[in-house]
ZADO-1210 file (C-alpha; in nm, 4 decimals, padded with zeros to 6 digits):
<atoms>
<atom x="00.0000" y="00.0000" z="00.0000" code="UNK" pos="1"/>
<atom x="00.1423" y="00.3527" z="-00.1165" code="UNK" pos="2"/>
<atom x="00.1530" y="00.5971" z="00.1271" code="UNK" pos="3"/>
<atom x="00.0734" y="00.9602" z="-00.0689" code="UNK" pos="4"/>
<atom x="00.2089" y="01.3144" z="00.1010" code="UNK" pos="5"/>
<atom x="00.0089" y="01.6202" z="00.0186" code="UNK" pos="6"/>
<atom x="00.1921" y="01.8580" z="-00.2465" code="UNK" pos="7"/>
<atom x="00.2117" y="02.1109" z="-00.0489" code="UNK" pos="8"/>
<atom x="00.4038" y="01.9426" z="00.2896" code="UNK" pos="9"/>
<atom x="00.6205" y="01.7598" z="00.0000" code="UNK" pos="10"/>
<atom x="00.7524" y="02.1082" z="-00.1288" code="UNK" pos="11"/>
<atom x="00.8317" y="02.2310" z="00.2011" code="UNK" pos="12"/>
<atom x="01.0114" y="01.9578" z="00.2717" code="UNK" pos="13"/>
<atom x="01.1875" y="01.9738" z="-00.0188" code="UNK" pos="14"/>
<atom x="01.2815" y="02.3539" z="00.0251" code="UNK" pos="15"/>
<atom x="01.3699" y="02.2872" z="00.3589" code="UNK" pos="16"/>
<atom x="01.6378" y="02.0444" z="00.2265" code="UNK" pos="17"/>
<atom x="01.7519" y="02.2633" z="-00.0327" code="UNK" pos="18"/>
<atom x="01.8056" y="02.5348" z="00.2013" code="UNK" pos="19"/>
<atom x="01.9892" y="02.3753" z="00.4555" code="UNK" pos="20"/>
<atom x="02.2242" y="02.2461" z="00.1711" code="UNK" pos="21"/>
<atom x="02.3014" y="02.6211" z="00.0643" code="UNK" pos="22"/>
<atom x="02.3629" y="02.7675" z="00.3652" code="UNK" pos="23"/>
<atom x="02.6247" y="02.4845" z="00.4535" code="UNK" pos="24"/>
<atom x="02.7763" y="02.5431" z="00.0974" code="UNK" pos="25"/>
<atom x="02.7954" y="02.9410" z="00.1144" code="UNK" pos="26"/>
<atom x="02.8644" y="02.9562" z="00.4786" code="UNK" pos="27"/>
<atom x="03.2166" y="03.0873" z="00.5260" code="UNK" pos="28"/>
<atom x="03.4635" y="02.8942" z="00.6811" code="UNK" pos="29"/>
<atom x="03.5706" y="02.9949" z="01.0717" code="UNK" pos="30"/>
<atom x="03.9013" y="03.0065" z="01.0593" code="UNK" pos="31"/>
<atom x="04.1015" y="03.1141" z="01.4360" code="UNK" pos="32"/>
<atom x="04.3938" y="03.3564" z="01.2997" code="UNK" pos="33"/>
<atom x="04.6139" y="03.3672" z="01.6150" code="UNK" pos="34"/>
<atom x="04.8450" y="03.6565" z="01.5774" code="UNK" pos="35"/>
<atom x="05.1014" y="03.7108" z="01.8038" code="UNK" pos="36"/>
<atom x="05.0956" y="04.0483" z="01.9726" code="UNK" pos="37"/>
<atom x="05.4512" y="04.2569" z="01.9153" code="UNK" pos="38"/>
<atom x="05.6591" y="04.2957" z="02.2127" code="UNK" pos="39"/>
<atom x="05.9396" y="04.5936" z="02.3346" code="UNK" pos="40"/>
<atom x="06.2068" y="04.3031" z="02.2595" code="UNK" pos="41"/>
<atom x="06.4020" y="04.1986" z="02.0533" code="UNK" pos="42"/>
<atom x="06.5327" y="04.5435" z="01.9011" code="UNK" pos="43"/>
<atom x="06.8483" y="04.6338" z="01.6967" code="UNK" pos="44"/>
<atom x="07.0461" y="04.9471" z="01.7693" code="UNK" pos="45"/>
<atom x="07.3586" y="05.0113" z="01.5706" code="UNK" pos="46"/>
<atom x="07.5280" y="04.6713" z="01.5675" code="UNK" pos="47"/>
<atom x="07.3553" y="04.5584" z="01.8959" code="UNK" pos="48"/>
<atom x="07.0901" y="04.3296" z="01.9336" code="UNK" pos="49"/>
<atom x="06.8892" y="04.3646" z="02.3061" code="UNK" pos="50"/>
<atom x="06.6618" y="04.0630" z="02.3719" code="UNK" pos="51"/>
<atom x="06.5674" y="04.2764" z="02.7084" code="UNK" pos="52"/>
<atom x="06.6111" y="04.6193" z="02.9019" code="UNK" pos="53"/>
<atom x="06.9585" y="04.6320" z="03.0289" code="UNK" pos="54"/>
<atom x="06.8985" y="04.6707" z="03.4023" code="UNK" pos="55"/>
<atom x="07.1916" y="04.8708" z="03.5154" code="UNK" pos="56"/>
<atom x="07.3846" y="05.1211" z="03.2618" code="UNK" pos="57"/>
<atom x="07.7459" y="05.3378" z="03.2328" code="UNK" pos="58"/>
<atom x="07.7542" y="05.6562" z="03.0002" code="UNK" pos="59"/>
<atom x="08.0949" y="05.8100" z="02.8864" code="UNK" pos="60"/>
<atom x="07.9572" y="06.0684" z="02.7698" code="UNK" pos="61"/>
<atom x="07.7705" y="06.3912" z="02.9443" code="UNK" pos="62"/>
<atom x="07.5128" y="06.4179" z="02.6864" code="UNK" pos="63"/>
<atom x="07.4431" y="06.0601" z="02.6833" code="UNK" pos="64"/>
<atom x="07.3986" y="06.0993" z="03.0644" code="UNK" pos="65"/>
<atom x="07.1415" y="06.3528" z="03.0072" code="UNK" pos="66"/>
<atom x="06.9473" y="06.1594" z="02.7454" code="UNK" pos="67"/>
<atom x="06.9412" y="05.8749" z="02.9407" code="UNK" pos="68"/>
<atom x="06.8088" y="06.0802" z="03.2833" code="UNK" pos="69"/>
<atom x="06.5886" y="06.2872" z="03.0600" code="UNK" pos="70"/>
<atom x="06.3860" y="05.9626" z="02.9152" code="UNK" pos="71"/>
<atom x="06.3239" y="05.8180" z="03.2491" code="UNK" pos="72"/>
<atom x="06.6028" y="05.5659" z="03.3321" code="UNK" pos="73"/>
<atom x="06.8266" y="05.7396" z="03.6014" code="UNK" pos="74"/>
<atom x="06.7917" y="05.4241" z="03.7748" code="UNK" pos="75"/>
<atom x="06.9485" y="05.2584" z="03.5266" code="UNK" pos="76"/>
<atom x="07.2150" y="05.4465" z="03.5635" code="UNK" pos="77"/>
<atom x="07.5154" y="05.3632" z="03.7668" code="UNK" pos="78"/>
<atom x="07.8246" y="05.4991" z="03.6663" code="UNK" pos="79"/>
<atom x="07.9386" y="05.8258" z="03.4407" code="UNK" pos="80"/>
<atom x="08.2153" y="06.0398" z="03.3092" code="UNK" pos="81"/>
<atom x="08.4389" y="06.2585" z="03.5210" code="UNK" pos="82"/>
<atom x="08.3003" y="06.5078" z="03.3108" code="UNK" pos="83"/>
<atom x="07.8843" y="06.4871" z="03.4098" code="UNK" pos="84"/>
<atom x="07.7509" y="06.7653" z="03.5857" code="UNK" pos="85"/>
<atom x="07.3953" y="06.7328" z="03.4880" code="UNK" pos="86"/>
<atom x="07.1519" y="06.6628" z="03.6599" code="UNK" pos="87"/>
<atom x="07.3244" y="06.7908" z="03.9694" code="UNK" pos="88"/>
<atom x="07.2603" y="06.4775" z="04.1414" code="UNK" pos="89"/>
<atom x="07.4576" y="06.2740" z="03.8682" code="UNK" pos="90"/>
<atom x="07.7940" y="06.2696" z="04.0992" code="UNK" pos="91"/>
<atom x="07.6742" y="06.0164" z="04.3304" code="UNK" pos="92"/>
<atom x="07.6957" y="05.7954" z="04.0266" code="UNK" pos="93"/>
<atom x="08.0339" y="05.5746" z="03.9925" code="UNK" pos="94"/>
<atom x="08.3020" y="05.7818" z="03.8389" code="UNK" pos="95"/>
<atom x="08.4414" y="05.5475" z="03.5631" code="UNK" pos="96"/>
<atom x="08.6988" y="05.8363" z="03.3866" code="UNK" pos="97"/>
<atom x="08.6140" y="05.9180" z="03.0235" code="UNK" pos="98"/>
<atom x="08.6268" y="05.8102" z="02.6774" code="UNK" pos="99"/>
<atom x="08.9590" y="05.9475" z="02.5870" code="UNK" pos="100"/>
<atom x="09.0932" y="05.7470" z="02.9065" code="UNK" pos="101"/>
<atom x="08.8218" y="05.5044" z="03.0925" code="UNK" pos="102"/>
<atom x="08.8688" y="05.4186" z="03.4158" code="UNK" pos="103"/>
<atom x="08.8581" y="05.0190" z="03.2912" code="UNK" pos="104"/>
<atom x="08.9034" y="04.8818" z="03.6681" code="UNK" pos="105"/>
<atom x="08.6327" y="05.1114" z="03.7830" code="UNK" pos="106"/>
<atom x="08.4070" y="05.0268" z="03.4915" code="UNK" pos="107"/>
<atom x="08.4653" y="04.6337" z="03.5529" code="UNK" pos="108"/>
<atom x="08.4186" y="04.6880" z="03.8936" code="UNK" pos="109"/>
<atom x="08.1031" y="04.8637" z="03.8678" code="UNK" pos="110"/>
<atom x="07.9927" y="04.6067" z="03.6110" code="UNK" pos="111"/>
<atom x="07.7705" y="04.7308" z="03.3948" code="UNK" pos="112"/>
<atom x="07.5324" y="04.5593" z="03.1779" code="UNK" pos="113"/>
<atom x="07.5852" y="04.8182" z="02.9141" code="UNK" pos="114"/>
<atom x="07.8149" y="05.0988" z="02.8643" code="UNK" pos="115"/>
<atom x="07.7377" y="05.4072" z="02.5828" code="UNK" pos="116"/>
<atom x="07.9811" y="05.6433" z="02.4589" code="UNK" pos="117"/>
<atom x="07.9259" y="05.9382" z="02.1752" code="UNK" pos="118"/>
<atom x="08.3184" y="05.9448" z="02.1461" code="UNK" pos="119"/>
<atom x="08.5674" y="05.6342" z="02.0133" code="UNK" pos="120"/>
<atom x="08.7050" y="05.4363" z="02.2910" code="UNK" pos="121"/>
<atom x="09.0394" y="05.2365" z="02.2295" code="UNK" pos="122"/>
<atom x="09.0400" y="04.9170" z="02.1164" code="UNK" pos="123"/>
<atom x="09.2098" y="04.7564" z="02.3836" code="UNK" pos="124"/>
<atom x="09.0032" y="04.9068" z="02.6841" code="UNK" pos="125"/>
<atom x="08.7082" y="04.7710" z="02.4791" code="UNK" pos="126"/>
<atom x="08.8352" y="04.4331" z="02.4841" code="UNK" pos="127"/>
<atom x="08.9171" y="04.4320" z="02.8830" code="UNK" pos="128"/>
<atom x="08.5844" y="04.5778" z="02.9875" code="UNK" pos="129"/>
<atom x="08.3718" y="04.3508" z="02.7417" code="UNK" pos="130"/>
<atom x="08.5836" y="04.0558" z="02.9331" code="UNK" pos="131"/>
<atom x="08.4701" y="04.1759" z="03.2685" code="UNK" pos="132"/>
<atom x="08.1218" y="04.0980" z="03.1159" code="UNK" pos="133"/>
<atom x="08.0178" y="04.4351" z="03.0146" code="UNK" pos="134"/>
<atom x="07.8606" y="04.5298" z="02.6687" code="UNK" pos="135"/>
<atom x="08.0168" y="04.8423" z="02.4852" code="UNK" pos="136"/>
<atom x="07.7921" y="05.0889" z="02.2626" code="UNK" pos="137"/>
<atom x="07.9214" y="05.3946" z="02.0778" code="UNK" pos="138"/>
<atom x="07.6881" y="05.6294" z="01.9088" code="UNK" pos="139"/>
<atom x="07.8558" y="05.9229" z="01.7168" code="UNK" pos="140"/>
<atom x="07.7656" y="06.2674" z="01.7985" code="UNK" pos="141"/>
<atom x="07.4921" y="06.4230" z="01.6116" code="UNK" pos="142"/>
<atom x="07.5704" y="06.6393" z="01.3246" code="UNK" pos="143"/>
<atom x="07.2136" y="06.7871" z="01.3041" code="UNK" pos="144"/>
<atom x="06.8912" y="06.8399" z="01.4852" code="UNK" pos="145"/>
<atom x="06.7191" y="06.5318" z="01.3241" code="UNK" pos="146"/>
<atom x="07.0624" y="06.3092" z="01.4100" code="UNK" pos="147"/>
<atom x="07.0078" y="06.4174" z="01.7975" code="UNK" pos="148"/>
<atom x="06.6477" y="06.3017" z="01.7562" code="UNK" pos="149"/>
<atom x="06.7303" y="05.9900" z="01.6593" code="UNK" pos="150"/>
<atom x="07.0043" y="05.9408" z="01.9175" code="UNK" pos="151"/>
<atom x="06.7010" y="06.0227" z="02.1816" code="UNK" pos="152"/>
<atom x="06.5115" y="05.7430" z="02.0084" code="UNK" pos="153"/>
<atom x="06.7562" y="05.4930" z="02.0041" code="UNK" pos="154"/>
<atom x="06.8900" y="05.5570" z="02.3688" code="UNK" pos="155"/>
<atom x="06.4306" y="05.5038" z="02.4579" code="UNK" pos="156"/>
<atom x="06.4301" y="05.1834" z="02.2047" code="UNK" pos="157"/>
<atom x="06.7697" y="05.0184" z="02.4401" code="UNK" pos="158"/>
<atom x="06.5926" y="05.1026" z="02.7802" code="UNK" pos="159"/>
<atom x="06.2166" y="05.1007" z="02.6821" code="UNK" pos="160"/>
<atom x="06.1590" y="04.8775" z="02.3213" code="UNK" pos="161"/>
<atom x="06.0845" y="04.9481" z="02.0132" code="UNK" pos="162"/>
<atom x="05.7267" y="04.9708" z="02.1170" code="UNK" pos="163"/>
<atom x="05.7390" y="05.3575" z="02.3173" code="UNK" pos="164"/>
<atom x="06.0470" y="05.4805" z="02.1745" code="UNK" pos="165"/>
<atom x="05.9372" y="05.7410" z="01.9379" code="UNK" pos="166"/>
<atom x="05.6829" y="05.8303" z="02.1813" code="UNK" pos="167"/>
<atom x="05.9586" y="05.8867" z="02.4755" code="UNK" pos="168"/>
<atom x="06.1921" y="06.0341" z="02.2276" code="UNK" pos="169"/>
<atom x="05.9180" y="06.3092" z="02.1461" code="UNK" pos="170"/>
<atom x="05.8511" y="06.3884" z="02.4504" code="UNK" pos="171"/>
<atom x="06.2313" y="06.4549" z="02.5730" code="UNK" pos="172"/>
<atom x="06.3661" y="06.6700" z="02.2940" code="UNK" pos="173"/>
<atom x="05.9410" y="06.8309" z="02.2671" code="UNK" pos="174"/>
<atom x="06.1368" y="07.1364" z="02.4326" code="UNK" pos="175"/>
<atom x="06.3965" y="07.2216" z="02.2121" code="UNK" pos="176"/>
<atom x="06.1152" y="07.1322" z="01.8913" code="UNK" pos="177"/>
<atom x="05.9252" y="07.3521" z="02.0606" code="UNK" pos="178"/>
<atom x="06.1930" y="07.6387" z="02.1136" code="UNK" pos="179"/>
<atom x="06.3111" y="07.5654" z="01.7524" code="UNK" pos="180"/>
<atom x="05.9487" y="07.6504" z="01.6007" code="UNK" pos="181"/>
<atom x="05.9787" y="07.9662" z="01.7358" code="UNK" pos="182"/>
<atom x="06.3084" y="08.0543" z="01.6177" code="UNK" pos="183"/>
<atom x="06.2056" y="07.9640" z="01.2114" code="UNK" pos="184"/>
<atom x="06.3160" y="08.2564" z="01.0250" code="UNK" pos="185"/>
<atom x="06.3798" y="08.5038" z="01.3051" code="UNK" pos="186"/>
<atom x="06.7001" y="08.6237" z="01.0740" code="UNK" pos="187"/>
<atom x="06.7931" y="08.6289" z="00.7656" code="UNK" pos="188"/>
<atom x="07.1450" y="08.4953" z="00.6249" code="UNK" pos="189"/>
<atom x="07.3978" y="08.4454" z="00.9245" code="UNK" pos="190"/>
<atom x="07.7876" y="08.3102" z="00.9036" code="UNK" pos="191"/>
<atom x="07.8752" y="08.1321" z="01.2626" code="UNK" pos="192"/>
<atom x="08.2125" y="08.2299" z="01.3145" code="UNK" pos="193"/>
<atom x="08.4312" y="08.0117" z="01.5519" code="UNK" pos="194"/>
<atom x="08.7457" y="08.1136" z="01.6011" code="UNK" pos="195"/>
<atom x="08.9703" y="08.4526" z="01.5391" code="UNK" pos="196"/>
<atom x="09.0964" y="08.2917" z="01.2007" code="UNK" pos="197"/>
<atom x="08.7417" y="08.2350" z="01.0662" code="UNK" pos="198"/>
<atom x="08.6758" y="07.8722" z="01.0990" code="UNK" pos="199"/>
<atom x="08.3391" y="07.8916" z="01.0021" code="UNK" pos="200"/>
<atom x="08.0621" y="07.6576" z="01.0338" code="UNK" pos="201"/>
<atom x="07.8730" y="07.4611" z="00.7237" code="UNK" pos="202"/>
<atom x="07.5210" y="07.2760" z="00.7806" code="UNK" pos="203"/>
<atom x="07.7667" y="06.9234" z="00.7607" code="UNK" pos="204"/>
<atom x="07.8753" y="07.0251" z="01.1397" code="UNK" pos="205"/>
<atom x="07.6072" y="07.0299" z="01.4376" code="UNK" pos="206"/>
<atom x="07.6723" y="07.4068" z="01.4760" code="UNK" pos="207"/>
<atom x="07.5988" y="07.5191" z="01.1158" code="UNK" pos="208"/>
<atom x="07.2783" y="07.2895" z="01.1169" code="UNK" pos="209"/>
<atom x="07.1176" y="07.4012" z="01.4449" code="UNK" pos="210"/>
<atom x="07.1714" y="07.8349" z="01.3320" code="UNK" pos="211"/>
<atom x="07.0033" y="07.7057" z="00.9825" code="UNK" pos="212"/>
<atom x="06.7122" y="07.6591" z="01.1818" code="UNK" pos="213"/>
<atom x="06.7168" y="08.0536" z="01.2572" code="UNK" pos="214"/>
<atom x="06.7663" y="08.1427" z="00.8872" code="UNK" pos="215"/>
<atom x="07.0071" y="08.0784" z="00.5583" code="UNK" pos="216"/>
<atom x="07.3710" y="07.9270" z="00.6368" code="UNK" pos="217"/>
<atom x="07.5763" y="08.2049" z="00.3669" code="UNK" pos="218"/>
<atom x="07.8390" y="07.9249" z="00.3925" code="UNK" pos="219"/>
<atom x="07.8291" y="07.6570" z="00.1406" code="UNK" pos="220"/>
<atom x="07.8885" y="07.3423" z="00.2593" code="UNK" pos="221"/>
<atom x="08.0042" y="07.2621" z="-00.1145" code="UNK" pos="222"/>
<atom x="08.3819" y="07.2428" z="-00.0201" code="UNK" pos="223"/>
<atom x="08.4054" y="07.0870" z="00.3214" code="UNK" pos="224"/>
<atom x="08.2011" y="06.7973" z="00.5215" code="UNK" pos="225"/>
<atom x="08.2675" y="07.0084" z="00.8664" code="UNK" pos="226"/>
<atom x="08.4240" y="07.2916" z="00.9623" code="UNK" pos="227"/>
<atom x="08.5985" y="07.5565" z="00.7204" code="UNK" pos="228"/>
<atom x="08.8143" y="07.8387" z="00.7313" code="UNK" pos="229"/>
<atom x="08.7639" y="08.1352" z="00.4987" code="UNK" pos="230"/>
<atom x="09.0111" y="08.4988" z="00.4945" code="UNK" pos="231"/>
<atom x="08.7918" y="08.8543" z="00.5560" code="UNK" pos="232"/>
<atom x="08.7604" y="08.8826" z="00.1804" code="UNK" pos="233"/>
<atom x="08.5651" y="08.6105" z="00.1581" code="UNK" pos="234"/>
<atom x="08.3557" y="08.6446" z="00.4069" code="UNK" pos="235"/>
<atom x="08.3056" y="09.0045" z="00.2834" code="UNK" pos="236"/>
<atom x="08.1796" y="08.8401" z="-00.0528" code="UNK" pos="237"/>
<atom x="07.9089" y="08.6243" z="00.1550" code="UNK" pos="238"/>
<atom x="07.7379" y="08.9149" z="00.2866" code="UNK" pos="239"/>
<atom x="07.5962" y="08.7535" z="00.5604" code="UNK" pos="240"/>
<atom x="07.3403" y="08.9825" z="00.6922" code="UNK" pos="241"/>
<atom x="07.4241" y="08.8535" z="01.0517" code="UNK" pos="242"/>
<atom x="07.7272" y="08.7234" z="01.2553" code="UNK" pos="243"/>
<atom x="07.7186" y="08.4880" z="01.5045" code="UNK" pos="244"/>
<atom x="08.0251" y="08.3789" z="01.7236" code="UNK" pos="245"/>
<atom x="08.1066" y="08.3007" z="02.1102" code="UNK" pos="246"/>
<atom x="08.2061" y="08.6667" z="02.3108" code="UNK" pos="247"/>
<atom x="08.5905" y="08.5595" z="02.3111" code="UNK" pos="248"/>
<atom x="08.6166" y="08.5538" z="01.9527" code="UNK" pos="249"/>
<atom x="08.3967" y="08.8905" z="01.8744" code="UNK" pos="250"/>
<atom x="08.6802" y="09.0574" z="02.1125" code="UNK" pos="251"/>
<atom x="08.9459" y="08.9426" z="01.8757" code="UNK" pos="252"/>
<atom x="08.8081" y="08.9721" z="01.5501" code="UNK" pos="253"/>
<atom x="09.0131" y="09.1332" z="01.2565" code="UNK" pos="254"/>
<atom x="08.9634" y="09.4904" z="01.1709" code="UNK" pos="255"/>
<atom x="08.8399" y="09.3656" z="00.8135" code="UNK" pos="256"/>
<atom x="08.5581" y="09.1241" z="00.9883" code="UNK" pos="257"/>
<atom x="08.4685" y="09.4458" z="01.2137" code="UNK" pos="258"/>
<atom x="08.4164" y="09.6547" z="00.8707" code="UNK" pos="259"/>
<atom x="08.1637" y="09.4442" z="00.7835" code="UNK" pos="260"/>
<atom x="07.7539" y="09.5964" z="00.7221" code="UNK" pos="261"/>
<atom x="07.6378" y="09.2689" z="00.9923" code="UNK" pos="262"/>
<atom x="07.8927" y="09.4418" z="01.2266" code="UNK" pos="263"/>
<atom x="07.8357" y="09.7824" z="01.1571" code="UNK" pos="264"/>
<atom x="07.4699" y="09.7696" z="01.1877" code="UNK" pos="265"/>
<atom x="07.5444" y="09.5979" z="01.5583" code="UNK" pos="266"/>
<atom x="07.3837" y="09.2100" z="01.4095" code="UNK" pos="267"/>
<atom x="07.6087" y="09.0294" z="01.6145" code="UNK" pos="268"/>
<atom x="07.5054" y="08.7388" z="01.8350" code="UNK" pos="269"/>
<atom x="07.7345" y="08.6503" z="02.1021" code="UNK" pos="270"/>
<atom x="07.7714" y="08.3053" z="02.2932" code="UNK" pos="271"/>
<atom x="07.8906" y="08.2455" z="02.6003" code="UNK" pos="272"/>
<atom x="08.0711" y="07.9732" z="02.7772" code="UNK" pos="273"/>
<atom x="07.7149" y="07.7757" z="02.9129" code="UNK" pos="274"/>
<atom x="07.5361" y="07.8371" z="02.5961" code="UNK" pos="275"/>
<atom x="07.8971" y="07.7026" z="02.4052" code="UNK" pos="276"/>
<atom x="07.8732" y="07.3928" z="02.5871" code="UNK" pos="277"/>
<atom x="07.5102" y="07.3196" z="02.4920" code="UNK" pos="278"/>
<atom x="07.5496" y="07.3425" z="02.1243" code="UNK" pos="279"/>
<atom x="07.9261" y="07.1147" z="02.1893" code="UNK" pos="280"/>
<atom x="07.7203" y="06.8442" z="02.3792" code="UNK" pos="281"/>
<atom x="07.3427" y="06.8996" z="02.2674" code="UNK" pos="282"/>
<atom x="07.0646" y="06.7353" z="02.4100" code="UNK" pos="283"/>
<atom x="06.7126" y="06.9087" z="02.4736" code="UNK" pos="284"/>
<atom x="06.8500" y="07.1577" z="02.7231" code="UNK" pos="285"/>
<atom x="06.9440" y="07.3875" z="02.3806" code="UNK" pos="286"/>
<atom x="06.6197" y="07.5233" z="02.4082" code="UNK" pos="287"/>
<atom x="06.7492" y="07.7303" z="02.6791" code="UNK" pos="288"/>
<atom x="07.0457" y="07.8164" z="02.4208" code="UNK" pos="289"/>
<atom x="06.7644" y="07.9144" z="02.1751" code="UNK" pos="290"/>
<atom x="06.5813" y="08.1438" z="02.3599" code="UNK" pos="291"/>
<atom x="06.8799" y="08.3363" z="02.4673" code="UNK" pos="292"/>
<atom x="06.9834" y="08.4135" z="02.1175" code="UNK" pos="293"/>
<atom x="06.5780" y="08.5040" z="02.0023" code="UNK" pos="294"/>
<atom x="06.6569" y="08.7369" z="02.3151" code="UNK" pos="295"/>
<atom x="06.9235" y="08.8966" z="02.1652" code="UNK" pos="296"/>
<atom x="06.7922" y="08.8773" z="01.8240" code="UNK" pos="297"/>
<atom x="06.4757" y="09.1030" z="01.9720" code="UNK" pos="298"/>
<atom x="06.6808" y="09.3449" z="02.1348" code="UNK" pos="299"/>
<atom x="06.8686" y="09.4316" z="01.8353" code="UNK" pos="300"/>
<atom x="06.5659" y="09.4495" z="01.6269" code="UNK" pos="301"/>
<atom x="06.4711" y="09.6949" z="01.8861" code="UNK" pos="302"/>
<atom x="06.7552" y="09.9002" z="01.8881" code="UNK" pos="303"/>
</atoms>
């Protein structure tokens, strides 16, 4: 005996069926994507590789000393040059000598996990303190504003990962930025004059680069990579609408450099001994260095 189903229950049956069969054949498939979430470590710096924060530190150098305090990782710190005198606390730090001639016993004694330096160190101390178990690190001193940024973010990426380093680095240099902003075209040409025999300074040296921030370097850095010297002629040809130079040099400047119009119309900037040593060793504390000369810059204008 046949057993009959009514049409209609037969096509919804049959729809039914045919739907479930779609949705299993267009339903994507749920795939788990597992992606590992980046972490501060490993980072490269220079020709080091850090798989972790080094816990205790030794700088060589005062400006490295100041990055390092500046970004947060005083504690870090536990030895520095002779020559470190800022922050004013940094002498009850280890004193482990200098670059020119480390104090290697003190330095292996101390025992750093890591030891910077912005100047060469000799080959042989090298080899004695990386025996006493201590890394060595050497960044060169910045030529230019955007160099000494990037020292700032690779001294954050060694203590902090690659993860907050710009972000550190931003906010220790954000007060010399900020300073610098200010200073954009405050004066027009300029020639920074170094010494009495005009040793002059291109945008190739750190000098020349951070004044081209306050207007137009007359000196070409065609013919030299650093530092060059010119006679009074040719600085007469430049025409540099002002002069900039530290005070002991402005008191022993050649008659010819004193004939000058930058001169004669009194456009001289002057430097002294603190704001010297700032531009020598930058770090963020040049903003201070910057204000003084829009200071001076003001007053003349004012004249």
């Amino acid at each position: 005996m046949y057993k009959f189903v009514k049409p209609a229950a037969a096509l919804l049956a049959a729809f039914i069926m045919c739907g479930c069969n779609r949705i299993a054949e267009e339903a994507p498939v749920q795939t788990e994507i597992t992606q590992a979430a980046e972490k501060p470590y490993p980072i490269t710096v220079g020709s080091l590789i850090f798989n972790e924060q080094p816990q205790t530190a030794g700088s060589l150098s005062p400006a490295i000393t100041e990055m390092i305090c500046e970004l947060g990782y005083s504690e870090n710190l536990i030895g520095r040059s002779s020559y470190c005198d800022f922050p004013e606390n940094i002498s009850e730090k280890a004193d482990l000598g200098s670059a020119a001639n480390p104090d290697v016993d003190a330095v292996i004694a101390a025992a750093p996990q890591l030891l910077i330096s912005q100047s060469p160190i000799a080959k042989k101390d090298i080899v004695k303190i990386e025996e006493g178990g201590t890394r060595v690190m050497i960044i060169s001193a910045p030529k230019s504003i955007e160099q000494l940024y990037n020292q700032y973010k690779d001294i954050a990426a060694v203590f902090g990962g690659k993860l907050t380093c710009s972000e550190a680095a931003d906010k220790a240099i954000r007060p010399l930025s900020d300073a610098l902003r200010k200073a954009e075209n405050s004066i027009e040409s300029f020639v920074y004059i170094m010494s009495p025999d005009l040793a002059v300074a291109t945008n190739e040296d750190f000098a020349g680069n951070f004044f081209s921030k306050f207007g137009e370097n007359a000196v070409s850095a065609a013919d030299s990579d650093e530092a060059t010297v010119l006679d009074a002629e040719q600085l007469a040809e430049l025409s540099p609408q002002w002069l900039i130079m530290p005070e002991s040099v402005e008191s022993a400047l050649p008659d010819e450099v004193k004939a000058l119009d930058a001169y004669q119309d009194g456009k001289v900037i002057t430097l002294d001994d603190e704001a010297l040593e700032r531009i020598e060793r930058p770090t963020s504390r040049l903003s201070e260095t910057v204000y003084d000369i829009l200071g001076q810059i003001n007053s003349i204008n004012n004249a």
